[in-house]
LOKEVEX-93872 format. One record per residue: x, y, z negated of N, C-alpha, C in turn; residue number from 1. Coordinates in nm, 3 decimals, m for minus. Each point is the difference from the previous one (the first is absolute). Layout:
N
n.c1:n.c2:n.c3:ca.c1:ca.c2:ca.c3:c.c1:c.c2:c.c3:num
X:Y:Z:X:Y:Z:X:Y:Z:NUM;
...
//
This chain:
226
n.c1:n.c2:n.c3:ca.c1:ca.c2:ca.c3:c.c1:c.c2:c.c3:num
11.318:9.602:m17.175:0.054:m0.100:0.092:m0.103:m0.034:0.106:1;
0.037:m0.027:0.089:m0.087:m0.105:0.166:0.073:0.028:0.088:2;
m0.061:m0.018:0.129:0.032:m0.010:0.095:m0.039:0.123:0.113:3;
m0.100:0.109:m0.074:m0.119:0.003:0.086:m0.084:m0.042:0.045:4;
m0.023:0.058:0.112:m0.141:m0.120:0.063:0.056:m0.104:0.116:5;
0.047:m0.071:m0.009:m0.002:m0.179:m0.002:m0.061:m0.019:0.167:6;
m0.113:0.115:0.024:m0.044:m0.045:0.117:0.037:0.052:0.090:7;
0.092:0.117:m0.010:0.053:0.097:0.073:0.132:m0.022:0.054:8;
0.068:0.060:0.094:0.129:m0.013:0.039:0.116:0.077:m0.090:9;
m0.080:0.073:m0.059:0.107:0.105:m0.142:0.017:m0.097:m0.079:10;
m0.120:m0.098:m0.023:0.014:m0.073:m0.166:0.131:m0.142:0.067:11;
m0.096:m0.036:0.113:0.127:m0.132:0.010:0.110:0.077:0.029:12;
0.023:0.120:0.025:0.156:0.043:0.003:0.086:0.015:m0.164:13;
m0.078:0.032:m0.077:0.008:m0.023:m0.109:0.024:m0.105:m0.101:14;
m0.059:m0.133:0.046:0.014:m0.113:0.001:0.151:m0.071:0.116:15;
m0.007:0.052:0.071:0.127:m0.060:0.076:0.150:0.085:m0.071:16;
m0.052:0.114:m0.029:0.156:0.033:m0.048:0.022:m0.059:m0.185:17;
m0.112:m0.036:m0.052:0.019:m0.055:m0.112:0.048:m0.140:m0.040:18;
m0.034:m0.067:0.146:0.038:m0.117:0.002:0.146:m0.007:0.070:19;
0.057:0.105:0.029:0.149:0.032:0.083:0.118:m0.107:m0.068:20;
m0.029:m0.019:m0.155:0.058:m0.001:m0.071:m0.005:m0.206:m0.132:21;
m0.140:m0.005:0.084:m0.081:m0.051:m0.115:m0.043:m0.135:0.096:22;
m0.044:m0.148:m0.087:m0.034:m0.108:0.108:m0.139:0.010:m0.094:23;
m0.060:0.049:m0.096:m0.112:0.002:m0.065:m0.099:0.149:m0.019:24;
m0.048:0.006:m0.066:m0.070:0.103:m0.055:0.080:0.026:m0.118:25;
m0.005:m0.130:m0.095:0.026:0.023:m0.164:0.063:m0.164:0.036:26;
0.159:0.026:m0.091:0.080:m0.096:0.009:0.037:m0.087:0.089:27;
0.055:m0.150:0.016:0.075:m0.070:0.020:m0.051:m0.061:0.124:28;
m0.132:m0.047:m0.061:m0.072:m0.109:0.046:m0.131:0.051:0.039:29;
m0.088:m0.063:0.124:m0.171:0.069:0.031:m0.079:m0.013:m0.136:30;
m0.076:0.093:m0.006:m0.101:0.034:m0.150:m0.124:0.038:0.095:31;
m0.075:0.054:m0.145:m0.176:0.038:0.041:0.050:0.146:0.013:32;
0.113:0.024:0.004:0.002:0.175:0.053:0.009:m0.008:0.115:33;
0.090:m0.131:0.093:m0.059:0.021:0.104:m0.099:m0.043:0.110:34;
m0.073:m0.051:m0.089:m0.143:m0.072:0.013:m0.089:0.175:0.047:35;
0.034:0.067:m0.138:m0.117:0.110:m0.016:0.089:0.084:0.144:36;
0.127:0.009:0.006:0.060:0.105:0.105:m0.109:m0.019:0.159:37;
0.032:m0.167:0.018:0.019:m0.039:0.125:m0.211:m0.034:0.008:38;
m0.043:m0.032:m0.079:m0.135:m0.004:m0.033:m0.073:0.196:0.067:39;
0.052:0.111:m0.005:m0.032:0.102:m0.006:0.034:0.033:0.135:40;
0.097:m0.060:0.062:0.016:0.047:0.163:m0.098:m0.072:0.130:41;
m0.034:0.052:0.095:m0.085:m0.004:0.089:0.086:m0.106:0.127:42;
0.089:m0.004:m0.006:0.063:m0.086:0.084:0.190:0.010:m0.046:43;
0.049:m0.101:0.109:0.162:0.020:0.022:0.041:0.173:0.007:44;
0.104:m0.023:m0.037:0.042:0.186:0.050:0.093:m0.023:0.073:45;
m0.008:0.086:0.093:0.065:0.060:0.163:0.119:m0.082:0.013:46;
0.093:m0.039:0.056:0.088:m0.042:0.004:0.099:0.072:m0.021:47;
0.041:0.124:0.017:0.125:0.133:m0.015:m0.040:m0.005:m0.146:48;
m0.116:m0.022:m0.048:0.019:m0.002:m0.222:0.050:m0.185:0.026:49;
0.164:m0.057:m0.025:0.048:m0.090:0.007:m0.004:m0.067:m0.145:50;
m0.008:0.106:m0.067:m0.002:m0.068:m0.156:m0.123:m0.041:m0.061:51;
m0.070:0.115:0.026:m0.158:m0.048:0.024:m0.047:m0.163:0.051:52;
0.024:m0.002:0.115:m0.028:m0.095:0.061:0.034:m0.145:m0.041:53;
0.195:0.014:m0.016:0.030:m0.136:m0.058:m0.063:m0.048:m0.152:54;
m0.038:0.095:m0.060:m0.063:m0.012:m0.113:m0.146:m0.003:m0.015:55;
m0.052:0.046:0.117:m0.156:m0.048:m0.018:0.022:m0.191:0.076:56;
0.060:m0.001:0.099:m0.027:m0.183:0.047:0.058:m0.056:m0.092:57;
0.072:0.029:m0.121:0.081:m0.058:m0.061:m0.157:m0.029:m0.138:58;
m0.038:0.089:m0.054:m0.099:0.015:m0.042:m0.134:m0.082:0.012:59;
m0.020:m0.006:0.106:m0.096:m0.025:0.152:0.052:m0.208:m0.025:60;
0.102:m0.004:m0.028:0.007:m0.253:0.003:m0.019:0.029:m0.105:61;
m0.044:0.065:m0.110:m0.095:m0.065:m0.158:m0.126:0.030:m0.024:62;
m0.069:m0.010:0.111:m0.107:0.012:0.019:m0.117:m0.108:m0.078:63;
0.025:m0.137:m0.014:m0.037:m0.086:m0.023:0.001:m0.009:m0.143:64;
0.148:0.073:m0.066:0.073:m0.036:m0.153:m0.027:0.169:m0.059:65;
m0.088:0.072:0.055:m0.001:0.143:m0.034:m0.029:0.028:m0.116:66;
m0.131:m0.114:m0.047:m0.049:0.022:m0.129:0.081:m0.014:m0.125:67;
0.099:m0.093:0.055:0.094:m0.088:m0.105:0.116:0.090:m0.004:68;
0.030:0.094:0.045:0.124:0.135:m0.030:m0.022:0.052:m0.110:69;
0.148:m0.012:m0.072:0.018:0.064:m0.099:m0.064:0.099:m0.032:70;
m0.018:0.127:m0.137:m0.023:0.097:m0.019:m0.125:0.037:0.021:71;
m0.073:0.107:m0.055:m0.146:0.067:m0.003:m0.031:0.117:0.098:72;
m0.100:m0.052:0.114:0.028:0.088:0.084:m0.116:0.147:m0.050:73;
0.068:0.094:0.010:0.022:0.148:m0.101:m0.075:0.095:0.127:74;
m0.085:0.149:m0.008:m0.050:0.066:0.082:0.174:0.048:0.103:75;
m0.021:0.010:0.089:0.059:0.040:0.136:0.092:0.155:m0.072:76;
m0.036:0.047:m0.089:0.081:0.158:m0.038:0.073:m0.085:m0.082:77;
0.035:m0.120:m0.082:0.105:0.019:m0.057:0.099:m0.093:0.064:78;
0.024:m0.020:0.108:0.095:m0.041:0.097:0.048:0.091:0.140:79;
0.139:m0.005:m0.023:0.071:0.083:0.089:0.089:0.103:m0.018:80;
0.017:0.118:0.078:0.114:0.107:m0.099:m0.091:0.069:m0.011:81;
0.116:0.058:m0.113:m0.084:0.090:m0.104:m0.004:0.165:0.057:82;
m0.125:0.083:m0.035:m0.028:0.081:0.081:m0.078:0.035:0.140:83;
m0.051:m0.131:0.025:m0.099:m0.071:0.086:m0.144:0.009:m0.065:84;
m0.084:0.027:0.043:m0.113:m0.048:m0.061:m0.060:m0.073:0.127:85;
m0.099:m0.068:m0.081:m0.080:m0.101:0.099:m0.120:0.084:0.060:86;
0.005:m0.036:0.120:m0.125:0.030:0.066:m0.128:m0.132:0.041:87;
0.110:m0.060:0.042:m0.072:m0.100:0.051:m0.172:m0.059:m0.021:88;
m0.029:0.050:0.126:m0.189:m0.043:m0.048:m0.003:m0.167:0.021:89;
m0.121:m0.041:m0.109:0.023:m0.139:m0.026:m0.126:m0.049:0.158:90;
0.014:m0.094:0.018:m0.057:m0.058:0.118:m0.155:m0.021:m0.022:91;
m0.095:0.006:0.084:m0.129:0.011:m0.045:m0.020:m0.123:m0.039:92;
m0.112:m0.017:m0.074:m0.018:m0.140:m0.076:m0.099:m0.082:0.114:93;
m0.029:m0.159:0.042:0.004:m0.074:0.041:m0.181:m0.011:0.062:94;
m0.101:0.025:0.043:m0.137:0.003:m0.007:m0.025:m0.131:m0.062:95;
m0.016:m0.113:0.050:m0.013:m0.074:m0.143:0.085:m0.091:0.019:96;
0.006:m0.120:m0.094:0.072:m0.132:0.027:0.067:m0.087:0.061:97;
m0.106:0.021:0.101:0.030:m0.092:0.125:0.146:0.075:0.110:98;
m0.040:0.138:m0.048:0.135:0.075:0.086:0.131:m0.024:m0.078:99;
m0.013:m0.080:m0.084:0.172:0.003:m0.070:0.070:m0.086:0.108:100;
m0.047:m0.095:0.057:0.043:m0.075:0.063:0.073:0.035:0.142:101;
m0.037:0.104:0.020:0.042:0.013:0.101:0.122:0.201:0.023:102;
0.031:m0.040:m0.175:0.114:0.120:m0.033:0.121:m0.082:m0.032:103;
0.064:0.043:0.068:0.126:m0.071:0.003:0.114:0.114:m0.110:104;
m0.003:0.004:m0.129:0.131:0.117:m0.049:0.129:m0.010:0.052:105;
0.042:m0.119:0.029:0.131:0.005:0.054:0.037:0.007:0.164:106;
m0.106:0.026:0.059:0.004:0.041:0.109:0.029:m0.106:0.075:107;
0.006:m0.109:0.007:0.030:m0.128:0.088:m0.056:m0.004:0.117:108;
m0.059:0.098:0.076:m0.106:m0.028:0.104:0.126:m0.003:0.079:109;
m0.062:m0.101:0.103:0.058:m0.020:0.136:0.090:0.094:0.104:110;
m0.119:0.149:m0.020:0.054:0.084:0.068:0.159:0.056:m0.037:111;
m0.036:0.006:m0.150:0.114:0.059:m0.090:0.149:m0.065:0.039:112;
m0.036:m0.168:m0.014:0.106:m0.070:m0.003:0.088:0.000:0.116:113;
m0.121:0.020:0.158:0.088:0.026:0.129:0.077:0.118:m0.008:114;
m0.039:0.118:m0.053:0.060:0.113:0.004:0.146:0.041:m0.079:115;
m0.027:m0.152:m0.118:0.136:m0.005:m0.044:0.114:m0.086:0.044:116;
m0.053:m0.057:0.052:0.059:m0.102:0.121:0.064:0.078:0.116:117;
m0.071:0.064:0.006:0.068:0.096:0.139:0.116:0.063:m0.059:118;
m0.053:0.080:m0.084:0.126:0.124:m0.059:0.130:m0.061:m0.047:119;
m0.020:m0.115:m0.035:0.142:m0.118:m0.061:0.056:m0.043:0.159:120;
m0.074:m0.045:0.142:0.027:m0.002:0.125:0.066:0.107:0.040:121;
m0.023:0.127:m0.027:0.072:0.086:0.036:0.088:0.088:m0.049:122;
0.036:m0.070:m0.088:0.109:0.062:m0.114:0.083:m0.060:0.029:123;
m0.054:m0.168:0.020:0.132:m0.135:0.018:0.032:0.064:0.127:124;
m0.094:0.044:0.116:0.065:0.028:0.167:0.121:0.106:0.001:125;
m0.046:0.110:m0.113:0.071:0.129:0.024:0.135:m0.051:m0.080:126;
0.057:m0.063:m0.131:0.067:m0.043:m0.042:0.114:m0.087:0.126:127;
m0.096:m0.106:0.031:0.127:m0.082:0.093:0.017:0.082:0.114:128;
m0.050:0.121:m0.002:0.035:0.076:0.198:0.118:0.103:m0.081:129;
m0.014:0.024:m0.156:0.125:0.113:m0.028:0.103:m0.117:m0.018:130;
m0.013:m0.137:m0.077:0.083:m0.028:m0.026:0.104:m0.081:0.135:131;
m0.090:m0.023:0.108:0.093:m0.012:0.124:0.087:0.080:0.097:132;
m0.066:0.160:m0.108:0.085:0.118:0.082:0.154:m0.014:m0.049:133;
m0.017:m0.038:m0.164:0.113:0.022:m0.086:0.101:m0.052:0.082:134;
0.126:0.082:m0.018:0.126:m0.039:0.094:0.020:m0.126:m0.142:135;
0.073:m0.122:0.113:0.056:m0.130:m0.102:0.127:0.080:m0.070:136;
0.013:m0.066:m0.134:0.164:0.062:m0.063:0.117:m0.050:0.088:137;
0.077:0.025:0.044:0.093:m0.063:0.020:0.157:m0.002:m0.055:138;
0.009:m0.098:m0.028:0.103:m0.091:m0.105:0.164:0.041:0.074:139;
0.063:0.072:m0.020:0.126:0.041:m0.005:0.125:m0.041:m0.121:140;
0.137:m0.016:0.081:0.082:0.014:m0.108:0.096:0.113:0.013:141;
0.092:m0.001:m0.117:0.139:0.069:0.036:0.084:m0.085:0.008:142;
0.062:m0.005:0.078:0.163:m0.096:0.004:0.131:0.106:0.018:143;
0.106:m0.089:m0.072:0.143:0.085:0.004:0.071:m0.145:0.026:144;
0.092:0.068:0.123:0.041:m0.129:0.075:0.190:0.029:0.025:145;
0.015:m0.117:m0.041:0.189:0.030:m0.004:0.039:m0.071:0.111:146;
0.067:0.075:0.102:0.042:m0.012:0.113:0.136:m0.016:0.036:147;
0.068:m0.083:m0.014:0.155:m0.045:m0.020:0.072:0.004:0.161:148;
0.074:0.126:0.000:0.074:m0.042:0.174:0.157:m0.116:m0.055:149;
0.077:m0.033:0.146:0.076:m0.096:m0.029:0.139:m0.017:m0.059:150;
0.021:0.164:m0.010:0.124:0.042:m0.078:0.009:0.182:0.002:151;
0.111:0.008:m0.022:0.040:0.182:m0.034:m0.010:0.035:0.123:152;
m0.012:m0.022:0.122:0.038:0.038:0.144:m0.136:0.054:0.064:153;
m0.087:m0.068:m0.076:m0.119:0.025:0.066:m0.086:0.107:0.009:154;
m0.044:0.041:0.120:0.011:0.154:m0.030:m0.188:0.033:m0.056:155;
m0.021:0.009:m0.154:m0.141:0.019:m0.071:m0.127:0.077:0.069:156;
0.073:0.084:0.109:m0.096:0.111:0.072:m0.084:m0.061:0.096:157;
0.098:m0.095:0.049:m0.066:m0.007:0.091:m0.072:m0.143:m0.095:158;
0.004:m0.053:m0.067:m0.038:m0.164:m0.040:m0.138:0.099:m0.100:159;
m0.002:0.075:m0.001:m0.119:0.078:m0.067:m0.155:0.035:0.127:160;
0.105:0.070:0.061:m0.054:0.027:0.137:m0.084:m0.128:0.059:161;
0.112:m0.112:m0.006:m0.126:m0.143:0.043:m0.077:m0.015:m0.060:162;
0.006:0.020:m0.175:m0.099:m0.041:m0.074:m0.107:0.060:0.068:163;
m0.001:0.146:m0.052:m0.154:0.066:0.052:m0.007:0.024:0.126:164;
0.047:m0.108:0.123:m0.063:0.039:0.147:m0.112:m0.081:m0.011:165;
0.016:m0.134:m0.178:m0.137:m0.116:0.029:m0.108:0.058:m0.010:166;
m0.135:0.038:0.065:m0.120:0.057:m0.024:m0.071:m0.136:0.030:167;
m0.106:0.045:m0.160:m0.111:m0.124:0.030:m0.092:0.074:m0.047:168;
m0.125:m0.054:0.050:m0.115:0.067:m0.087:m0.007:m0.054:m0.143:169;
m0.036:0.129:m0.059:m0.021:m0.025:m0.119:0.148:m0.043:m0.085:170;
0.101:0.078:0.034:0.123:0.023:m0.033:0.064:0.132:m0.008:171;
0.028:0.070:m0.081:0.082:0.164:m0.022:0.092:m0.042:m0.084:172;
0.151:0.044:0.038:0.086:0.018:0.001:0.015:0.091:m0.174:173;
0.097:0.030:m0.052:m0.005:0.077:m0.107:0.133:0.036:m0.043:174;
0.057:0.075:m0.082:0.125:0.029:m0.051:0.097:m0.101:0.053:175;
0.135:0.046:m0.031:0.101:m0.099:0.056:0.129:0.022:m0.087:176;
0.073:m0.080:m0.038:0.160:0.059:m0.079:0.116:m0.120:0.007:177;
0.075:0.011:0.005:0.158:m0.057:0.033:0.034:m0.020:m0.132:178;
0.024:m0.126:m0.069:0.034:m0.065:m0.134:0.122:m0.106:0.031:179;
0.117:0.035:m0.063:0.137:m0.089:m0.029:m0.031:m0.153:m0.028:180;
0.037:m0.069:0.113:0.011:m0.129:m0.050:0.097:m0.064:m0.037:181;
0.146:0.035:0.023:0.120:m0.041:m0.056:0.099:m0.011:0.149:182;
0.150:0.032:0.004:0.121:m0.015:0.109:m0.083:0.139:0.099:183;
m0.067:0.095:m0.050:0.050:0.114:0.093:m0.187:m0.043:0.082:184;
m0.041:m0.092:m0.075:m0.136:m0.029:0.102:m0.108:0.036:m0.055:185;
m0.107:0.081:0.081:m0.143:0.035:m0.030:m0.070:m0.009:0.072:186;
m0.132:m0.087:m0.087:m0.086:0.003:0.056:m0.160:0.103:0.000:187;
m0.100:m0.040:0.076:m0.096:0.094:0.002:m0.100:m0.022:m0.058:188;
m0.024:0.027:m0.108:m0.145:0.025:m0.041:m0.111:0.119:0.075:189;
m0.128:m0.090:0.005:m0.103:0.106:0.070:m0.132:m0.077:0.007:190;
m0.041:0.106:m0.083:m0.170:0.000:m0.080:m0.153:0.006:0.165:191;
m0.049:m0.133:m0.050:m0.117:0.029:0.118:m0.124:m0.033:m0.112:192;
m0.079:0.050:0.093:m0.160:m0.002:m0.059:m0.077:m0.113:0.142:193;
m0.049:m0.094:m0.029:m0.079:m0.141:0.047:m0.108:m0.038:m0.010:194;
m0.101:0.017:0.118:m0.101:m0.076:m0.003:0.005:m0.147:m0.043:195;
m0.038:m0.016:m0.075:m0.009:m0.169:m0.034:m0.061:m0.109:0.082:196;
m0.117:0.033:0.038:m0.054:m0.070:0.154:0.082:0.012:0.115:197;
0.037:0.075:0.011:0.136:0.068:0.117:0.101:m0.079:m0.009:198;
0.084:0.044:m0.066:0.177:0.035:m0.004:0.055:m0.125:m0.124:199;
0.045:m0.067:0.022:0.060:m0.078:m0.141:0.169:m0.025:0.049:200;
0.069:m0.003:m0.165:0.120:m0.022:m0.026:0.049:m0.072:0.103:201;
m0.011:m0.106:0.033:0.016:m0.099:0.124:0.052:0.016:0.091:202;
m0.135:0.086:0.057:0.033:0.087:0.152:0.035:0.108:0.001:203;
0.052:0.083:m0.160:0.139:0.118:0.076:0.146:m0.085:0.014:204;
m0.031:m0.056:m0.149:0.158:m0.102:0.002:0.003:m0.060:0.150:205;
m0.094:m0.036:0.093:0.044:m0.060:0.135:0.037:0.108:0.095:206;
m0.054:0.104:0.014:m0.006:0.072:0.055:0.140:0.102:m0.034:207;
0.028:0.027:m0.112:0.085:0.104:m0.066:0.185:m0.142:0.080:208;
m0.004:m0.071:m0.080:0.137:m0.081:0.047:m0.017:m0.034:0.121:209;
m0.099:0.032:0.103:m0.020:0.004:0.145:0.157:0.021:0.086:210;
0.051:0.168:m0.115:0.060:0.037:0.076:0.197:m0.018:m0.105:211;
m0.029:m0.107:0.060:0.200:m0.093:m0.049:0.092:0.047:0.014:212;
0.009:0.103:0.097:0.101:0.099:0.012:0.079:0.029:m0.161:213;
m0.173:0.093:m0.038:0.030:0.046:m0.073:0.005:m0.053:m0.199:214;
m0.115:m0.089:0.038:m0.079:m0.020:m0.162:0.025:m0.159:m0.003:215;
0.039:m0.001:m0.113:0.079:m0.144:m0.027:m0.099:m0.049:m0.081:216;
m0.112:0.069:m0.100:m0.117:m0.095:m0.056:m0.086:0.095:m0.046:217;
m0.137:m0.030:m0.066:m0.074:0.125:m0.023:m0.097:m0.055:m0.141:218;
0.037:0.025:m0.108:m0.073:0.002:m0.100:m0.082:0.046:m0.083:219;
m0.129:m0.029:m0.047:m0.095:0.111:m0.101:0.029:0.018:m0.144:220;
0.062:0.116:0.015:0.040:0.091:m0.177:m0.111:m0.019:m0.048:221;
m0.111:0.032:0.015:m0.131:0.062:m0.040:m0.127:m0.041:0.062:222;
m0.129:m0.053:m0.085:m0.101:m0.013:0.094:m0.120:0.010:m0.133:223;
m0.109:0.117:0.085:m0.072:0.063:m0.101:m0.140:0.061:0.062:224;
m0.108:m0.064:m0.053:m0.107:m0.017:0.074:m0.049:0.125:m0.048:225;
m0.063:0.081:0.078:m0.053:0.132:0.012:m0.113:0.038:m0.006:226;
//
């Protein structure tokens, strides 16, 4: 098991596709496995390793509580997938004392933190510039509309014909059929598709009995959001 070498762009690739899957090293919750993981790397990794990354800053706020993580942190080969071996060279040791102070393991330096600052700046920029490309959904219905002329005399062709001379935006027309209403009289059923911001029931019914000649009232069979 490992990672490889940890300091390399093979090993954190190795590390980013292991974490593809995973919010830890080993189980549920942060441990000393990934104390020893994140302890062994030389900085953040690249931003294109995404799993990598959210999991090292994630890693990176228990900085303070590191010691206090669960579990025994174990040599660097027995964490990771299996068939990996570790490479990873361990970091030179410290000249004396006084230099601990000024090793930071979790990488908190200033520089680090702008650079992650940026890459979250420009993830958020590129995000809201695709998501303002996205066309808005727009909210359609189907309607089936019963169109009553004023008796048997009336001639349907042409009282059809008025229907669909109405053009509105965001209005298409659709199937059409002649249904028995009783004494020899039929009326018209005929299916439209409706912008909802557009076109409402309202204003065909005003528009459709516009024409008195022919259409004595205009009712919705059907109404069915799309």
């Amino acid at each position: 098991m490992g990672f490889g070498d940890l300091k390399t762009p093979a090993g954190l690739k190795v590390l980013n596709d292991f974490l593809a899957d995973k919010s830890y090293i080993e189980g549920y919750v942060p441990s000393q496995a990934d104390v020893a993981v994140f302890d062994a790397l030389s900085g953040a990794p690249p931003a294109d390793l995404c799993h990598a990354l959210r999991w090292y800053n994630h890693i990176k706020s228990y900085q303070k509580e590191k010691a206090s993580l669960p579990g025994v942190k174990k040599p660097l080969g027995q964490y990771g997938p299996a068939g990996v071996q570790d490479t990873t060279k361990a970091a030179p040791a410290a000249a004396d004392e006084d230099d601990d102070d000024d090793i930071d393991l979790f990488g908190s330096d200033e520089e680090e933190d702008e650079e992650t600052t940026r890459i979250k700046e420009e993830r958020l920029a590129a995000y809201n510039a695709k998501k303002s490309k996205k066309p808005a959904l727009i909210a359609k219905s189907s309607i089936l509309l019963d169109v009553k002329p004023w008796d048997d005399e009336t001639d349907m062709s042409k009282l059809e014909e008025c229907v669909r001379s109405i053009q509105l935006d965001g209005l298409v027309w659709g199937q059409s059929k002649l249904l028995p209403v009783g004494y020899g009289i039929k009326k018209l059923q005929i299916a439209c598709v409706v912008e909802d911001d557009k076109v409402g029931t309202d204003q065909l019914e005003e528009l459709i009995t516009a024409f008195e000649d022919y259409v004595q009232s205009m009712d919705v069979a059907a109404f069915n959001k799309i």
